[in-house]
Structures are given as C-alpha cells and as structure tokens.
C-alpha angles and dihedrals in degrees: 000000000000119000114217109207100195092192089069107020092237128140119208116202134148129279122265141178090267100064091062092093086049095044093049084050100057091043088056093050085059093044107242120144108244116138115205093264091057085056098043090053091047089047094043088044096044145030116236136157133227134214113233123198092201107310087341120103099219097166131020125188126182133182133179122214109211117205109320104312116028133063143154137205142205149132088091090158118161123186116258087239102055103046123131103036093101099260100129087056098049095043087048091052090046087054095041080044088065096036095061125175084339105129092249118198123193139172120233140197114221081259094070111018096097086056090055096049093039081067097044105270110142121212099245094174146312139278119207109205106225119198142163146116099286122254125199111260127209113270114290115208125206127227106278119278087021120099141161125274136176106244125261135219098262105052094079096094085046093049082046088055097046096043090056091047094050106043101029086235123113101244104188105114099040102049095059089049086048099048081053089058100030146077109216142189134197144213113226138179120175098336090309116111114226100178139336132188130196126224121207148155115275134158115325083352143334140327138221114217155183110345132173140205139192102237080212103136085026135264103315087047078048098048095039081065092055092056102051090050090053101043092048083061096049093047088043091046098031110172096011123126093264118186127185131178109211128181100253095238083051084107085219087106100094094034089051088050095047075055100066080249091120117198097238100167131021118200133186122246113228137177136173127205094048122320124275112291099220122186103242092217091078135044127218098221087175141021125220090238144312103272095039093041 
C-alpha cells in the first residue's frame, strides 16, 4: 500500500518490475555502473520501495532476507535533485521495518555512513573495489594435489553450502540465480571442493564474485587459491573491463594492481543486529556484490 506524506509531497510504495528502467536511471544519473539486467536479478532476488514526486521515481531502496536471520540491503540511491528531503532515511527504516530482527549487513559510502549508524549499523570491515581491462597474469600454480576445474552439476548444494559459511549469510536462494547467470570454477582434491568463484556480466564488463576458498594450509595456501582462480579468469577474459570486490586485509590489493585492477573506492562493511558469523575454516576472497554482500 502506498503511503502519501502531505508535508512533502512524496508517495512510498514497493518495489515492482516496472521501476527497473527508473532505477537504472537514477543509477545512471549517480554514476554507478548497473545495466538493466543487474537490476532486473537484485529486484527479482530481493523486495525494495521507491519514493515517487508525483509519476517520477526520485529514490529506490532494495534488500534481500536470506534464510530466516540474515539479510542485506543496497541500491539506496536518491536523485541529486531531491536530497535532502529525507527521503534516504524513510526509505532505510521501511526496509529495517521489514528486516526485522534479521542481523543486516550493508556496505556505505562516507556519504552515508552517519545515516546508517544513526540507525544502529556497526562498522564490522572494509571492501576495496578493484577494476581494469585484464591483463594475463604469470602462471599460478595450485597447492599440490589441488587443481582447477569448471563446475558440475552437482556441486550446486556444496557451493550452497561454501558461500553461507563463508559469508554468515544463507545463501540458498542466490547462489542458484547466480549459477543461471555465471560461469564457475572449482578447487578439488580428491573429490573434496576447497573453494570455487563465478564470473559473470555486470555493469561496463564483467565481475568476479564471489569466490570462495578453504583456509586449510592456512592463509597463504588460501590465498594462493584466490589467486589461481582469478588469474584463470583474467587469462580466460585478457583485455575485457574486469571488476572484484575484495575484503580490504585479503592481502590481494598489491598483486590486483600489478595487475593493471586498480583499487578505485573503498567502502566500509556494516551490519545490525549483530555482525556475520562466518565459519573460520573458509575466506570470502570476494563478495557477490555490494548490495548483496
């Protein structure tokens, strides 16, 4: 049901399929780099509202609920021209309205980042956005025994299973839509899987996430994992528009800018409700995204 605010002359409803062409307008309008079909999976994942000034869609908001306690949110995007008006806030506590008690995690820019602890987000890390044309990196080799694989159908229950333990987020219902919309590779050894990543279209290119790696060895072996997964994308995709989130103590930071990926943003991780409970067998190398974490 809409709400109708007389003081401002502003109108709150959901979210629906036919906001994606205004959403990806306003994105465009700040500058961020969704395409309509990454708008169309984040809507078709998640619920959101938007914030109408008459028939115009001057703010959107989404969030995602994953399995019964966790959630995220993103895509709070408000148009230049309508800021300050309050319209960020209202459309952030009709999404926390919905979440719950749910333990929400979200990624902010400075900009917004006094809203979101104004309504009891913590700040729990960092990601560095990492972006550039690929370029083909040295050999990577793999821990012996181990080696890369393209992914089967039936590893989707297992990669169910890595993506929650690594990020503290119920991932059953992502990771299928993403395997519809990704190509994938795996870690094996011996018929057991010790990490995988996706790579998939998103925004002027392609994106890297999330991937995923055992810390068994410990985190050089880990990290060493990391590296040959992404490096078999940047070889398999030389000379494309290539983009990675990466936690910023992931130690990839110096070996993706030797690699022409320049770190170009760097925004802070934050939940409510508590803080991700990750399995500390496994490390998140990189998220899906940053709304959906």
């Amino acid at each position: 049901m809409s709400e109708f605010h007389a003081s401002s002359q502003l109108v709150y409803r959901p979210f629906t399929a036919t906001d994606v062409a205004a959403g990806h307008r306003l994105s465009s309008v700040v500058r961020w780099p969704h395409k309509p079909d990454d708008w169309r999976l984040l809507s078709r994942l998640g619920q959101g509202f938007v914030a109408l000034d008459g028939d115009e869609v001057v703010g959107t908001a989404l969030y995602w609920q994953y399995g019964e306690a966790g959630g995220s949110l993103g895509m709070v995007i408000v148009s230049p021209d309508q800021q300050g008006r309050g319209i960020g806030r209202t459309l952030m506590e009709r999404m926390l309205d919905k979440l719950g008690a749910r333990m929400t995690v979200l990624h902010a820019t400075p900009a917004g980042q006094p809203l979101y602890e104004k309504l009891g987000f913590n700040v729990v890390g960092s990601i560095d956005q990492h972006q550039g044309n690929a370029r083909r990196p040295a050999l990577m080799e793999l821990p012996p025994g181990e080696r890369l694989r393209p992914l089967s159908t039936n590893d989707p229950e297992r990669l169910i299973a890595l993506a929650s333990r690594a990020s503290g987020l119920d991932r059953g219902r992502v990771m299928p839509a993403l395997l519809e919309v990704a190509d994938g590779i795996a870690i094996e050894r011996d018929g057991e899987l010790l990490g995988f990543s996706l790579f998939r279209r998103f925004g002027r290119g392609f994106a890297i996430g999330p991937l995923v790696v055992s810390r068994e060895g410990g985190d050089a072996m880990a990290q060493q994992r990391a590296q040959a997964m992404i490096a078999h994308w940047l070889t398999l995709h030389e000379g494309r528009f290539v983009r990675i989130d990466v936690p910023s103590d992931s130690g990839l930071t110096d070996w993706l800018e030797a690699l022409e990926l320049k770190r170009v943003d760097t925004v802070v991780k934050m939940a409510r409700n508590g803080a991700p409970l990750t399995d500390a067998e496994f490390r998140q190398f990189a998220i899906i995204n940053q709304a959906m974490g």
